[in-house]
DRENKE-153451 format. One record per residue (C-alpha): x, y, z; residue in three letters. Coordinates in steps of 0.25 Angstrom, whole numbers. Example, Ala and Ser with C-alpha at 12.3 -4.5 7.8 and 13.67 -1.06 7.14 Angstrom:
node c1 49 | c2 -18 | c3 31 | type ALA;
node c1 55 | c2 -4 | c3 29 | type SER;
// end
This chain:
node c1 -141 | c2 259 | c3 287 | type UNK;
node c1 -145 | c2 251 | c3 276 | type UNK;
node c1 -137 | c2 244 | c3 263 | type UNK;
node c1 -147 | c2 240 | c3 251 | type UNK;
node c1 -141 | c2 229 | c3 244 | type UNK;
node c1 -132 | c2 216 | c3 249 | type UNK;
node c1 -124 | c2 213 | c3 237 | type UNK;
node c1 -109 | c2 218 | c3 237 | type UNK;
node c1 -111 | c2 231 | c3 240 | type UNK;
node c1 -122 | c2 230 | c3 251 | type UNK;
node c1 -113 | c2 221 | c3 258 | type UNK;
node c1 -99 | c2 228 | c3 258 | type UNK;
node c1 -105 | c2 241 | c3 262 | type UNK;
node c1 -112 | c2 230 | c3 273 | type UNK;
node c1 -98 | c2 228 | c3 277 | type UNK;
node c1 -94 | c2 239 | c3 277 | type UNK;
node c1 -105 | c2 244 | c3 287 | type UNK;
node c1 -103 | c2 233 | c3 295 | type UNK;
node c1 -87 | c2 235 | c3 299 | type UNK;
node c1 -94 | c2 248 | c3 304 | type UNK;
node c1 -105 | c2 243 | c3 311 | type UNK;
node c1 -113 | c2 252 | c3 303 | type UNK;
node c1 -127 | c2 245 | c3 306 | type UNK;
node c1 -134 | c2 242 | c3 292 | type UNK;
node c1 -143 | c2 232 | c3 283 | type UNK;
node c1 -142 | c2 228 | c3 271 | type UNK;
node c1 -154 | c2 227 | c3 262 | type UNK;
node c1 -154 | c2 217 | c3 248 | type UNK;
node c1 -166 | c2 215 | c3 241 | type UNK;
node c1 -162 | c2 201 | c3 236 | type UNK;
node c1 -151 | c2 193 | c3 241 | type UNK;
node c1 -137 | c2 196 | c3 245 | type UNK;
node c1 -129 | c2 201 | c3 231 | type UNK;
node c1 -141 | c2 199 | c3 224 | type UNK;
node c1 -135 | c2 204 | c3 210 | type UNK;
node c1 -123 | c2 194 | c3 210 | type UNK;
node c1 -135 | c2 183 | c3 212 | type UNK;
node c1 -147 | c2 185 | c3 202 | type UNK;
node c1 -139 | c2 195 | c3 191 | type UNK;
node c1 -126 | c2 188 | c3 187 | type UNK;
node c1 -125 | c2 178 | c3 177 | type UNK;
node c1 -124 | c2 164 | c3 181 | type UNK;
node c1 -110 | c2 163 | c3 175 | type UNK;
node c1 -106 | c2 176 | c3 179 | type UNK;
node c1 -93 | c2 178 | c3 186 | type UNK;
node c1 -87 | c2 192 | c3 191 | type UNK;
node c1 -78 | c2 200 | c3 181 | type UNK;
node c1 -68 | c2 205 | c3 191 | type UNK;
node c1 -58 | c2 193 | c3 200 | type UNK;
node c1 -63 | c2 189 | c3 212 | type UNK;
node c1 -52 | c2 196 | c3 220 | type UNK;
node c1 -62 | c2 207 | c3 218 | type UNK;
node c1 -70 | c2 204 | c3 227 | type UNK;
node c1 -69 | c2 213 | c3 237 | type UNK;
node c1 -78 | c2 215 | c3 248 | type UNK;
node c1 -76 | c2 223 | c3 262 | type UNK;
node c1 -67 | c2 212 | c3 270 | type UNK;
node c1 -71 | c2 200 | c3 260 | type UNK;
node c1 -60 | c2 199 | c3 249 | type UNK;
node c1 -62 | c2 187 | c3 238 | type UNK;
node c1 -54 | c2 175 | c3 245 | type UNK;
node c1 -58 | c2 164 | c3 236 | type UNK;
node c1 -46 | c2 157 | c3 227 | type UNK;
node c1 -49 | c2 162 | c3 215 | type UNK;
node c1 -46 | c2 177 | c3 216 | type UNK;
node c1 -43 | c2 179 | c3 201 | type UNK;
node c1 -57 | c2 172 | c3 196 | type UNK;
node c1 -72 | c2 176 | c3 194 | type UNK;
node c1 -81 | c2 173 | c3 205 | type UNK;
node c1 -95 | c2 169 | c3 198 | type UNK;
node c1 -109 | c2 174 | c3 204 | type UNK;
node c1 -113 | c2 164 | c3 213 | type UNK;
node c1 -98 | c2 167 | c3 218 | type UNK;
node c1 -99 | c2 180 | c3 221 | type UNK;
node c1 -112 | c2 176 | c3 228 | type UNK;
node c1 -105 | c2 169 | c3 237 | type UNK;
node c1 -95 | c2 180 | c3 240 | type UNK;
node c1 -106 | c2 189 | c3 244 | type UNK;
node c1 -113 | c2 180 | c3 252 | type UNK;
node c1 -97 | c2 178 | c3 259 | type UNK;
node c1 -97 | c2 192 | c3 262 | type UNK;
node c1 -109 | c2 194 | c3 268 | type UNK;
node c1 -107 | c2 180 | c3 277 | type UNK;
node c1 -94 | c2 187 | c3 280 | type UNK;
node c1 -100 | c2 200 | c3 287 | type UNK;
node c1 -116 | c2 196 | c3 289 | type UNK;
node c1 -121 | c2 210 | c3 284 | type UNK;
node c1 -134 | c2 214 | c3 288 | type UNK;
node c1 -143 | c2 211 | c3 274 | type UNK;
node c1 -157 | c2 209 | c3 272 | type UNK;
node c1 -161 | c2 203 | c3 259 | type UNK;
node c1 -173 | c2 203 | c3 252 | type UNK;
node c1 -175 | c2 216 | c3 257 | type UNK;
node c1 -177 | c2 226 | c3 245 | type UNK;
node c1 -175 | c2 242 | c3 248 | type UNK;
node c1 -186 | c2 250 | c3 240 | type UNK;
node c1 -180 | c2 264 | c3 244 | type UNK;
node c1 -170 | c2 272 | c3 251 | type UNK;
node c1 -177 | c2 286 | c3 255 | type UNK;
node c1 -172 | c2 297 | c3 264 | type UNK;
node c1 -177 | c2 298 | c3 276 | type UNK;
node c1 -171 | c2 310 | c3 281 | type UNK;
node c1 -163 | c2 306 | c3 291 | type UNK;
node c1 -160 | c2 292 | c3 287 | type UNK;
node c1 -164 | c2 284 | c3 274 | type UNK;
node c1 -173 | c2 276 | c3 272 | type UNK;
node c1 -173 | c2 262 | c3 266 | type UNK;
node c1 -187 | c2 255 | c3 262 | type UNK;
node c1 -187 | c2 240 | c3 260 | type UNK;
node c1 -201 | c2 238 | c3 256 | type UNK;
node c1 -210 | c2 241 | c3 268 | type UNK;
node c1 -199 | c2 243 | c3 278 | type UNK;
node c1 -192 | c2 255 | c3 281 | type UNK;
node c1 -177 | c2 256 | c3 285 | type UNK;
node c1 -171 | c2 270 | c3 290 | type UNK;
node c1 -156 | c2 270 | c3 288 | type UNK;
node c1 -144 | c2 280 | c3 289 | type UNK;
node c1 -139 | c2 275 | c3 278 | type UNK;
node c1 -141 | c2 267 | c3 263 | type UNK;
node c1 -132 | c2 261 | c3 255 | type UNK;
node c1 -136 | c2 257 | c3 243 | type UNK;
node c1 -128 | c2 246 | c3 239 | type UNK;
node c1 -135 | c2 239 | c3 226 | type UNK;
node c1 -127 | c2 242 | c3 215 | type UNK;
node c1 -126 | c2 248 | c3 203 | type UNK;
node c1 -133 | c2 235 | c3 194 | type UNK;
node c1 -148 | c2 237 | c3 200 | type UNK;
node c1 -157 | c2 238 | c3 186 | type UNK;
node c1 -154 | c2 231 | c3 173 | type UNK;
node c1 -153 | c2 240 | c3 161 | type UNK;
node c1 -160 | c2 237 | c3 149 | type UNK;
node c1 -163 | c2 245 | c3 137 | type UNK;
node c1 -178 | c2 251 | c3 136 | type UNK;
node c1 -179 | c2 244 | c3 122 | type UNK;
node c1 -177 | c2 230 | c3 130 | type UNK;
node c1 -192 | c2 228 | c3 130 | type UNK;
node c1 -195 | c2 230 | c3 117 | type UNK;
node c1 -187 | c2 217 | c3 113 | type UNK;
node c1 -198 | c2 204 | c3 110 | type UNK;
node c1 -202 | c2 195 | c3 122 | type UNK;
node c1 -198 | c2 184 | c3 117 | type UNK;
node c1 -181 | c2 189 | c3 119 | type UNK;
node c1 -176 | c2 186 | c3 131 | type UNK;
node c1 -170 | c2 198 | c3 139 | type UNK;
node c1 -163 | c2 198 | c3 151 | type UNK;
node c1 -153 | c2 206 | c3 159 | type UNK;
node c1 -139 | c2 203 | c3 161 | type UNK;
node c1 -144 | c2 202 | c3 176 | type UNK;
node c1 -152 | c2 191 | c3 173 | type UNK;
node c1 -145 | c2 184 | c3 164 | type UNK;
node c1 -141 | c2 169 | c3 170 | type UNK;
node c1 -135 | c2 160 | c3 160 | type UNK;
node c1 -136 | c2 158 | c3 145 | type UNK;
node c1 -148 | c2 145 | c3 146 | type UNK;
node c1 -157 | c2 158 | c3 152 | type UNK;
node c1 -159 | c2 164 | c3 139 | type UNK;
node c1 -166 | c2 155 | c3 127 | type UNK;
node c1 -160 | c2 150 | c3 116 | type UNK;
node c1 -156 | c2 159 | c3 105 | type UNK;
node c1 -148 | c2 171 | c3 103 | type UNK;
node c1 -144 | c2 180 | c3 114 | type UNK;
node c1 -142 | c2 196 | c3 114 | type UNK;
node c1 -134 | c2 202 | c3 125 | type UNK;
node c1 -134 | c2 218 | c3 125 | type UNK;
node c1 -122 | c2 223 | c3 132 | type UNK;
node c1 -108 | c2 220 | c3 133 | type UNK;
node c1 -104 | c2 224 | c3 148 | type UNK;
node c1 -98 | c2 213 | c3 157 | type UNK;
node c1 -112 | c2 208 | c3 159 | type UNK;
node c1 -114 | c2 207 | c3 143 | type UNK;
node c1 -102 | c2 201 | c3 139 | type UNK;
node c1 -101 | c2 190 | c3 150 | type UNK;
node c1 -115 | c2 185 | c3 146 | type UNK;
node c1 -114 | c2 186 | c3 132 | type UNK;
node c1 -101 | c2 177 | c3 133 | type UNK;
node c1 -110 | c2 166 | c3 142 | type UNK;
node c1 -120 | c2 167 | c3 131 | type UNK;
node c1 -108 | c2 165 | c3 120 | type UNK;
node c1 -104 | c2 153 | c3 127 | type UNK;
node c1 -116 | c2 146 | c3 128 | type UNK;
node c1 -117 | c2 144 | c3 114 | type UNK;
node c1 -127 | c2 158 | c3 113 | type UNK;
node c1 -130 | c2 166 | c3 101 | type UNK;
node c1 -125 | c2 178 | c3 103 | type UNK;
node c1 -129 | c2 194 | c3 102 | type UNK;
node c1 -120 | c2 205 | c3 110 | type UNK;
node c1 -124 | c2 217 | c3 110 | type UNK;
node c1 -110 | c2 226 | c3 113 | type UNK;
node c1 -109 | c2 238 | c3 122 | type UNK;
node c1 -97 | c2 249 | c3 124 | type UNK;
node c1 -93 | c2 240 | c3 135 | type UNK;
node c1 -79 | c2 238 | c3 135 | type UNK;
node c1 -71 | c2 226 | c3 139 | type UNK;
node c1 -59 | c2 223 | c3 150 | type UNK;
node c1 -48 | c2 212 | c3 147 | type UNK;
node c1 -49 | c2 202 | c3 159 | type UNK;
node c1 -34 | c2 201 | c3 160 | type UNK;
node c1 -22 | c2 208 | c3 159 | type UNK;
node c1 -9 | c2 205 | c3 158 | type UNK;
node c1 -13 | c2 192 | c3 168 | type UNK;
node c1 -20 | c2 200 | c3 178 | type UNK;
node c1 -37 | c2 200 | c3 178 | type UNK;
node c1 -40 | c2 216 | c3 174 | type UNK;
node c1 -48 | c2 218 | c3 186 | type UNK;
node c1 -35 | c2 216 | c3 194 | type UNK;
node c1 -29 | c2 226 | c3 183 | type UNK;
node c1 -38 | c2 235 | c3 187 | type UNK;
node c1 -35 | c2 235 | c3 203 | type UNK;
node c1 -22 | c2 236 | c3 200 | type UNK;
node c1 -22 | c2 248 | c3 190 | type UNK;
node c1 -34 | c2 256 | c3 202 | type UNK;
node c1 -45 | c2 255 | c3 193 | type UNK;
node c1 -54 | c2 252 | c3 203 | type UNK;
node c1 -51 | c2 263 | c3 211 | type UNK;
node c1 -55 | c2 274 | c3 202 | type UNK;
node c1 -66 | c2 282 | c3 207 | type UNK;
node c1 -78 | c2 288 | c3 201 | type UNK;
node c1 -73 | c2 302 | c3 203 | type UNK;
node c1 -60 | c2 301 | c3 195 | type UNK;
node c1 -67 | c2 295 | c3 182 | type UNK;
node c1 -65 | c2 303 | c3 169 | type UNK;
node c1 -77 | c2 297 | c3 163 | type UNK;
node c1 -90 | c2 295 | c3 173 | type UNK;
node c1 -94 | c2 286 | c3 164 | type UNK;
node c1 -86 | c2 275 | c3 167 | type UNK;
node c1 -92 | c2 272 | c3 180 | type UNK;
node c1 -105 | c2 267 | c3 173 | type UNK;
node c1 -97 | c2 261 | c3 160 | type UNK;
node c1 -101 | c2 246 | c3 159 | type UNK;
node c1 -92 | c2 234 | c3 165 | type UNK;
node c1 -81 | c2 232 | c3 154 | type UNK;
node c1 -82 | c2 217 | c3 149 | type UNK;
node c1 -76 | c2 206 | c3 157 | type UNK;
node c1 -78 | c2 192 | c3 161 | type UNK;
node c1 -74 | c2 185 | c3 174 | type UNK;
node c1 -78 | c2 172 | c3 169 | type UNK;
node c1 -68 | c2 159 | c3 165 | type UNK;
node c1 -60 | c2 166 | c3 175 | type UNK;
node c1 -61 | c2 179 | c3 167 | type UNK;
node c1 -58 | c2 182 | c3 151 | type UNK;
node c1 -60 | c2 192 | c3 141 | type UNK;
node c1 -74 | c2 193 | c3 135 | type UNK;
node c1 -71 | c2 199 | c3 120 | type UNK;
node c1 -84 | c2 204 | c3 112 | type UNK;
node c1 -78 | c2 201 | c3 98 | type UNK;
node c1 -73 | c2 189 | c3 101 | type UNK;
node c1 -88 | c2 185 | c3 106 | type UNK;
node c1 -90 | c2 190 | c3 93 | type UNK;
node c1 -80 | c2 181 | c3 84 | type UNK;
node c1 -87 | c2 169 | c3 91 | type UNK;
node c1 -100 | c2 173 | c3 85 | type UNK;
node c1 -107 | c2 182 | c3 97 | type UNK;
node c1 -115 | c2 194 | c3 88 | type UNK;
node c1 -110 | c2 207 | c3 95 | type UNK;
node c1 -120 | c2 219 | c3 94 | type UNK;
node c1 -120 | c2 234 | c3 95 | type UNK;
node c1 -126 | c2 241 | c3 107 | type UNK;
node c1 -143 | c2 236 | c3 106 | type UNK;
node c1 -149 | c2 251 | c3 101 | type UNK;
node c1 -164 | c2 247 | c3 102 | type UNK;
node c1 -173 | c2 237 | c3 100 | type UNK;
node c1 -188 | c2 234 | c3 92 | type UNK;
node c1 -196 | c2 225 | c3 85 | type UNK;
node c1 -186 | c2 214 | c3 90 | type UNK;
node c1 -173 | c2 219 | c3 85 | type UNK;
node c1 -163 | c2 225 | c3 90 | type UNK;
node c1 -155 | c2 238 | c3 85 | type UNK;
node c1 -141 | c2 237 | c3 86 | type UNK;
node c1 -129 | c2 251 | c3 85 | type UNK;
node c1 -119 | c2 251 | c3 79 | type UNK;
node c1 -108 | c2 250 | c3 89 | type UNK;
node c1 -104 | c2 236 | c3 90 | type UNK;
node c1 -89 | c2 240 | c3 84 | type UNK;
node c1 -88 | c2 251 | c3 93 | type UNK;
node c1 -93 | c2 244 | c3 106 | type UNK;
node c1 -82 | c2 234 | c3 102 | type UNK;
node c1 -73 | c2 243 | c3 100 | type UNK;
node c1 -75 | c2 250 | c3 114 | type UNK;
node c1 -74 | c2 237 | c3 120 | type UNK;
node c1 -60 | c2 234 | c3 116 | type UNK;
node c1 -55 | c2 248 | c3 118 | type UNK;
node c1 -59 | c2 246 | c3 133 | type UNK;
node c1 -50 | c2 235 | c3 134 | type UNK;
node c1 -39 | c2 242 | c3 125 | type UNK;
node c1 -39 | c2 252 | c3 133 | type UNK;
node c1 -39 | c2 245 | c3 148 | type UNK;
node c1 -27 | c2 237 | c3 141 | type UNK;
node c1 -19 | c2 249 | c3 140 | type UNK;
node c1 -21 | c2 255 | c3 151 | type UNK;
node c1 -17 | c2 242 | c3 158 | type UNK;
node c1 -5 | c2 241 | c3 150 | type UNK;
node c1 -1 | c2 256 | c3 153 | type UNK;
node c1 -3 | c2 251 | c3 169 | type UNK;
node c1 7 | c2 238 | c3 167 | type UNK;
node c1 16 | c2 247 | c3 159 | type UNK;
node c1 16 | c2 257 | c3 171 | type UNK;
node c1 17 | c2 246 | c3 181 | type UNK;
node c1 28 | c2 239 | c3 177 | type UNK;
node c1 22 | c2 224 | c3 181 | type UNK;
node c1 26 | c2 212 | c3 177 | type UNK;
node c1 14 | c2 207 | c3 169 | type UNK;
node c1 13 | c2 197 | c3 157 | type UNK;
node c1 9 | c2 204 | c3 142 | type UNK;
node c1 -7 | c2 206 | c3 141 | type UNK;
node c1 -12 | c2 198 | c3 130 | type UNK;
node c1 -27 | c2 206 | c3 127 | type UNK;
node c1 -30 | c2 209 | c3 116 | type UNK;
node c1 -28 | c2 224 | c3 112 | type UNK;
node c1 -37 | c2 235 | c3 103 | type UNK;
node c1 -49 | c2 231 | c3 96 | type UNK;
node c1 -53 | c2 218 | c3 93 | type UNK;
node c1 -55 | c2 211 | c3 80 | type UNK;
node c1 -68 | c2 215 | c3 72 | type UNK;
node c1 -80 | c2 206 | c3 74 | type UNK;
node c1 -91 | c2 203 | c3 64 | type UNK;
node c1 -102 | c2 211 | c3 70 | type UNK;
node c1 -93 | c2 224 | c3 70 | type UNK;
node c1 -93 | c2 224 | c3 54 | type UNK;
node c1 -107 | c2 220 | c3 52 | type UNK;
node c1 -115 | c2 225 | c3 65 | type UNK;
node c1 -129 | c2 219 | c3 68 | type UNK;
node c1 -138 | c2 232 | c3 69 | type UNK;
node c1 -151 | c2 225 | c3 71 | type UNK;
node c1 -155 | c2 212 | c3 78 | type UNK;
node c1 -166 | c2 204 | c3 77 | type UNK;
node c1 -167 | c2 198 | c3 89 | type UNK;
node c1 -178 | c2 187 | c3 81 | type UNK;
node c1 -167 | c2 185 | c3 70 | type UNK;
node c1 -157 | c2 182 | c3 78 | type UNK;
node c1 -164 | c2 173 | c3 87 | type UNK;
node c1 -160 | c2 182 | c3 100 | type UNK;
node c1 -171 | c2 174 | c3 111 | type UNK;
node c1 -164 | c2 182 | c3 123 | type UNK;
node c1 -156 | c2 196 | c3 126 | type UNK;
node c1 -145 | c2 199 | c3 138 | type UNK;
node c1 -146 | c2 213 | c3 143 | type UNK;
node c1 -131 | c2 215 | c3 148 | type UNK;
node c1 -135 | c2 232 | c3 149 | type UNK;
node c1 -132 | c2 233 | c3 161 | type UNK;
node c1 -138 | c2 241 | c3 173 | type UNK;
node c1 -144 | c2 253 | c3 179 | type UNK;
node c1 -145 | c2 258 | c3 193 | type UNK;
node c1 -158 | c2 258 | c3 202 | type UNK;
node c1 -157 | c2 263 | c3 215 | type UNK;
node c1 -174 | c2 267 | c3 212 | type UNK;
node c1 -175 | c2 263 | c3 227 | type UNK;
node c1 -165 | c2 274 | c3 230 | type UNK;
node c1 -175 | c2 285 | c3 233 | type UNK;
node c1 -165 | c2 296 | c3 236 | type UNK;
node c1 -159 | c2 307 | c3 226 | type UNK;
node c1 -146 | c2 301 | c3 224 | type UNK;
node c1 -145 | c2 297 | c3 210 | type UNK;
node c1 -138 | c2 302 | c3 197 | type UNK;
node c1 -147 | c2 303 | c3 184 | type UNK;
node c1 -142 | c2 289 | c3 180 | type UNK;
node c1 -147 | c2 283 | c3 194 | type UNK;
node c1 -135 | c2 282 | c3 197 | type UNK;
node c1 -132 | c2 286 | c3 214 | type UNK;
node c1 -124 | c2 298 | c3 215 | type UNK;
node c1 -114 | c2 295 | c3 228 | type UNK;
node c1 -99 | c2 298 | c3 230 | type UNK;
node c1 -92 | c2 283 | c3 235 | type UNK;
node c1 -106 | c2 280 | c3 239 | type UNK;
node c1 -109 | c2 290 | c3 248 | type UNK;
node c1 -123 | c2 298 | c3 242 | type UNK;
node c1 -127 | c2 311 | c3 245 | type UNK;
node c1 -138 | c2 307 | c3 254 | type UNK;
node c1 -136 | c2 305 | c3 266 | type UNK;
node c1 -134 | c2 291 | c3 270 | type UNK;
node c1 -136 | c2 285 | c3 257 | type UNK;
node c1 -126 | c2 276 | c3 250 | type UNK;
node c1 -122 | c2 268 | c3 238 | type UNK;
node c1 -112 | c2 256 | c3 236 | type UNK;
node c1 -111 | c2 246 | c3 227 | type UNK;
node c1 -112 | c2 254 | c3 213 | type UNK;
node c1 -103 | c2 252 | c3 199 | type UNK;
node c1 -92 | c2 265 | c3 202 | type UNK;
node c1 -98 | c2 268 | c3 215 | type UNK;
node c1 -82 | c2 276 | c3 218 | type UNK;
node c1 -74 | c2 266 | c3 210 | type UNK;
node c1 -76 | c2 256 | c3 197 | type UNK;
node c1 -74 | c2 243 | c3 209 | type UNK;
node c1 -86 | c2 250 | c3 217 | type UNK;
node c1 -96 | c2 240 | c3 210 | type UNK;
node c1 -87 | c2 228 | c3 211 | type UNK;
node c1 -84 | c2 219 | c3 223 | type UNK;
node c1 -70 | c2 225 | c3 222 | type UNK;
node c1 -74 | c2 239 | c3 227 | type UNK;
node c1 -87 | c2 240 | c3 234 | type UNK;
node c1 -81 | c2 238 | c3 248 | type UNK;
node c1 -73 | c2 249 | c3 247 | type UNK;
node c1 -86 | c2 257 | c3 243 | type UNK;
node c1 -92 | c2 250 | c3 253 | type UNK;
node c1 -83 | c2 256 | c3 263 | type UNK;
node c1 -83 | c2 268 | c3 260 | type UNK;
node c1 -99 | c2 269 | c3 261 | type UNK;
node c1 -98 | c2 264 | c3 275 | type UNK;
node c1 -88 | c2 273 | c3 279 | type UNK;
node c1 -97 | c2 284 | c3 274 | type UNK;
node c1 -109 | c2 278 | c3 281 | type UNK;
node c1 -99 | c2 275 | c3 293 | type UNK;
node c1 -96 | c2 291 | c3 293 | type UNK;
node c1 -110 | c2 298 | c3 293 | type UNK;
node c1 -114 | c2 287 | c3 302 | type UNK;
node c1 -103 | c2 294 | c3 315 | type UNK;
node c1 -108 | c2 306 | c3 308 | type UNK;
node c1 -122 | c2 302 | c3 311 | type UNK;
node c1 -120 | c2 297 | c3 325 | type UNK;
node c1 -111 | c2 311 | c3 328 | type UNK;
node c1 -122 | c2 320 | c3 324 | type UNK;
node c1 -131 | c2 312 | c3 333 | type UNK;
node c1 -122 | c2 312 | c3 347 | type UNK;
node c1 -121 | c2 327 | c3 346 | type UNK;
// end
């Protein structure tokens, strides 16, 4: 059988397979957990403890469970793991298409042909950056790059800087370009924002504790939380709030969502209140759900000191900019933080939603031998994170485990 990708999820479900002695490869096109290498930041750090990481048999045993393992770290930890068991990985080896075969599938790696009994897909759910169609139109001499590309703030030229979006991506980078004595445009998204701590205790651990992570797709009221953007957060400096208005007061220009550009300006909504808003009901309203927790509990924790309800109007609420010339205000370079769409183009089989998105149950397809790992609420909101993708992992591989004795039944009789 055959994994396409060695980055956490290839190498989990490699685990897995391989406490079976389930015979598999695993294919990457680049090197082993390719994304953490060439797509983060240089600064970038992870916004959930380090006690998180979690991979089958391979716990985070460092000293410093509590902090926020940075890139090259986490690197490292990948490279531990796959020291730790030797899966069987061949980079450099990029899949151009899983067919069906009939019998078996079929996985084509440029002129080579492999037949397998089973696929699993395990490249995530960040394959293709998104940008807006209009991000073409804007003048050649405005530096644009992706969130993915960005690096450090000495990568973009001097003078003012836009970042679109304010996910975890956005914020984070935005803050970085602050810092570095940047002149500043953020454009604000309906992304909300978590408080980094509560009541002395790191939110993530708030949110083990409380079962958060176990929620499955099944039982959400509103589908469309599995797809909502990653709430503002920041692991770095051992982990701290990131507050929009207080970027703000400190002379960062917040924007409303960019509508369209032409001519070299940008057309601006007008939904910067509202977007600010929203951001600080999010974490109202994760505050008082922890607080009704604490109540029920009974623990013995110290007051929490957040801050509560909506935050202290900011000039750019009470006299939005609508318009922006990018010229006028001496922007030289723009920071797509819009996030990502999925690409599974090289998936030739019939499998997808309308959104691209695979339809599966756990990870488990409806054709026969093909299967996914890796992606954002694949069963639970921890099934994209180093937290819970060896628990999908397993899973997969007792289902492959399954229709392998299956197989192998059918066959003696």
């Amino acid at each position: 059988m055959v994994v396409v990708g060695a980055g956490q999820a290839g190498l989990a479900i490699s685990h897995q397979l391989t406490r079976r002695g389930i015979e598999h490869v695993v294919l990457e096109q680049h090197r082993l957990g390719e994304s953490w290498r060439s797509e983060r930041w240089d600064s970038f750090t992870l916004v959930t403890p380090n006690w998180t990481l979690q991979l089958p048999e391979f716990p985070y045993a460092g000293s410093d469970p509590d902090g926020f393992m940075g890139r090259d770290a986490v690197v490292g930890y990948l490279e531990a793991y796959e020291r730790s068991f030797r899966p069987p990985v061949r980079t450099r080896v990029r899949v151009t298409a899983v067919r069906d075969l009939g019998s078996d599938l079929v996985v084509e790696t440029g002129e080579t042909l492999i037949g397998a009994r089973a696929v699993v897909v395990a490249t995530g759910s960040y394959r293709r950056p998104k940008l807006p169609s209009w991000a073409s139109h804007l003048p050649p001499n405005v530096v644009q790059v992706h969130s993915s590309q960005y690096r450090n703030p000495a990568q973009l030229p001097d003078g003012a800087v836009l970042v679109v979006g304010t996910g975890q991506s956005g914020v984070q980078i935005a803050e970085e370009l602050h810092e570095a004595g940047r002149r500043l445009f953020l454009s604000v998204s309906t992304c909300g924002r978590v408080p980094r701590r509560y009541r002395a205790k790191d939110i993530v651990w708030w949110g083990k504790t409380a079962g958060l992570y176990e929620r499955t797709i099944d039982k959400l009221e509103d589908p469309a939380e599995a797809s909502a953007c990653h709430p503002q957060s920041s692991g770095r400096r051992g982990g701290h709030d990131i507050y929009l208005r207080q970027l703000a007061t400190e002379g960062v220009r917040l924007l409303g969502r960019v509508a369209v550009a032409r001519d070299g300006r940008i057309e601006l909504a007008d939904d910067l209140s509202d977007n600010l808003r929203k951001n600080d009901e999010f974490a109202e309203k994760i505050l008082a759900q922890l607080d009704e927790a604490v109540a029920k509990m009974g623990m013995p924790l110290p007051k929490d000191e957040n801050p509560r309800g909506i935050g202290q109007t900011v000039a750019d609420e009470v006299n939005p900019i609508r318009e922006l010339d990018l010229a006028g205000s001496e922007i030289s370079s723009i920071v797509w933080a819009t996030g990502y769409q999925p690409d599974f183009s090289f998936v030739a089989l019939p499998v997808f939603d309308a959104a691209g998105r695979p339809v599966q149950r756990r990870g488990v397809t409806a054709i026969e031998g093909l299967y996914f790992i890796g992606l954002e609420w694949l069963y639970k909101p921890k099934s994209g994170l180093l937290l819970g993708v060896g628990e999908d992992a397993e899973y997969v591989a007792s289902a492959i485990e399954a229709r392998s004795k299956s197989i192998k039944t059918e066959a003696s009789r």
